[in-house]
C-alpha angles and dihedrals in degrees: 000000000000125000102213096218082067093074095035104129113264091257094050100054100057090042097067086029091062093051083062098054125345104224118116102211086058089049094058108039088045091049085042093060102068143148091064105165103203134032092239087064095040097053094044080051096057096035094056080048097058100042105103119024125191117232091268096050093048093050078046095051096040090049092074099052124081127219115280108264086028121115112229112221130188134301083045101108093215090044101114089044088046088054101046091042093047087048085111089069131078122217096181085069106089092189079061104034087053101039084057097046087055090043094053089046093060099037095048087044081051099051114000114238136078112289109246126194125158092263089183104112086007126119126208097265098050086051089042081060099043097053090049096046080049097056088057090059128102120250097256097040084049096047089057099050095050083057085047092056095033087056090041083054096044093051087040094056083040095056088048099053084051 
């Protein structure tokens, strides 16, 4: 059986590849390992690519996401995905809206960068614990699980385009 993201044009392909995640490397390994056959191959593929990112990749990678409880707007090139995936949140709450705004802050202040969960079957307040159970951790252990949510995102945009 084909997948039929296995005989998308090149260009295609990382196209919709880089509104998963915005890395090129990853881009690139996951385009160059078609044909893949099955989407079970193909996500183990892209999830083993996107592992483990560099500093750079991970500042790439982080550029194209919004702040949770921001709406992205064109010309942001994730902003359809950020949208969808934010759905759980409601910006017309201003308790949210605010508690979020605080919680970015400090995170951002903490490590920053741009605090980053799989929003996608969140609400507000799960999101609202996890960024503060996030802002007691340690660097490393917060680097990698900012990698850990941008790969979640990333298979989770993939599966979609499927």
């Amino acid at each position: 059986m084909t997948l039929p993201f296995d005989t998308l044009p090149d260009g295609e392909v990382r196209a919709r590849l880089a509104a998963c995640l915005p890395v090129a490397r990853w881009v690139d390994q996951v385009a160059s390992g078609r044909p893949y056959g099955d989407r079970s191959a193909l996500l183990a593929a892209a999830g083993g690519a996107a592992e483990r990112l560099s500093d750079e990749e991970l500042d790439q990678a982080l550029a194209g996401h919004p702040r949770i409880g921001e709406r992205a707007t064109s010309p942001h090139h994730q902003a359809e995905h950020s949208a969808r995936e934010q759905a759980g949140v409601d910006a017309s709450d201003d308790g949210v809206t605010s508690a979020l705004a605080r919680g970015n802050a400090a995170y951002e202040q903490r490590f920053g960068r741009v605090f980053i969960i799989r929003a996608a079957g969140r609400t507000a307040p799960e999101i609202l614990g996890e960024l503060h159970r996030r802002l007691d951790s340690d660097d490393a252990t917060e680097r990698a699980e900012t990698v850990a949510q941008l790969r979640e995102i990333a298979l989770l945009r993939l599966e979609g385009m499927l």
